[in-house]
N, C-alpha and C positions, 0 to 999 in steps of 0.2 A: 084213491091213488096217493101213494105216498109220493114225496117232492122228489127223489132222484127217480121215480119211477116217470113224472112232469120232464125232469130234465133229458131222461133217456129218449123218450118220446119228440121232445124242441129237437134233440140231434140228431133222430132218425127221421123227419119230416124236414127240416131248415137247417141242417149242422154244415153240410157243403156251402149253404149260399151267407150261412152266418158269419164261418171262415174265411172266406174271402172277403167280405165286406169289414174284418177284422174287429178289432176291442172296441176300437175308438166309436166304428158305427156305432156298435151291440149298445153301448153305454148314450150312444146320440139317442136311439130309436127306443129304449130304455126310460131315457128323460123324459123326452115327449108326449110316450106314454103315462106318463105319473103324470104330466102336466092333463092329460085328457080325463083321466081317475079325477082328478082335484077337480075338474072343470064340473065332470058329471055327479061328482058330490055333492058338488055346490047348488047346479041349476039342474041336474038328468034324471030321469025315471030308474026306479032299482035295478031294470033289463039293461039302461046303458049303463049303470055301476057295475053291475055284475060283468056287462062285457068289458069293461075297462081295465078292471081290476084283472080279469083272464088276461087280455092281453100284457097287463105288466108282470103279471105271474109266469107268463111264456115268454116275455125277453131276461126275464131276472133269469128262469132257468138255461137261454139259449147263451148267457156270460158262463152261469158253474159252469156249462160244458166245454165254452173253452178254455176259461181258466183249470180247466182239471179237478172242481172242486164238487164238492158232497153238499147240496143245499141240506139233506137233511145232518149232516156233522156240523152246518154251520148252525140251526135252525134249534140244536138238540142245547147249546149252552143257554136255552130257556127250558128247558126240559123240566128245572126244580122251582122254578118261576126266577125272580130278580139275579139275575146274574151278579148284580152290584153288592146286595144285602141278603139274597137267597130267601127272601119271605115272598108268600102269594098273600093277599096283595101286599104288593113292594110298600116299602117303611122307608125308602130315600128318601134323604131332600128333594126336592127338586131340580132337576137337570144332574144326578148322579152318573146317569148313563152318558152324559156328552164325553 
């Protein structure tokens, strides 16, 4: 599955109730999620990473859809690798990308 095909799918399953619950939720329910990624990192079984990381994969894609946006046109300025210095693996200093 490619990632606007991820995003098409968040909008035809959650895009009405994502809309109304607006940006500000999407990015609330968003956080939380990465807070629960991070959690299962740290102390969870690879079934609860795996599901954590889906569920941040499914709110990151249910923003593109409202913001209008292409996860994969956002996704693709790594396409050549380091967007910063364009080498695989990246030749930055560190912190290039902040």
């Amino acid at each position: 599955m490619h990632l606007d095909e991820l995003t098409e799918l968040m909008a035809t399953t959650y895009g009405d109730r994502d809309s109304e619950r607006g940006l500000a939720s999407t990015i609330a329910w968003l956080t939380e999620e990465m807070g629960e990624l991070a959690q299962a990192v740290r102390k969870g079984t690879r079934e609860q990473q795996l599901h954590e990381l889906g569920d941040v994969l499914a709110w990151l894609a249910s923003l593109a859809s409202q913001l209008g946006l292409s996860m994969d046109e956002a996704v693709s300025r790594y396409a050549s690798g380091c967007p910063a210095c364009g080498e695989v693996p990246c030749r930055c200093p560190d912190m290039a990308l902040s």
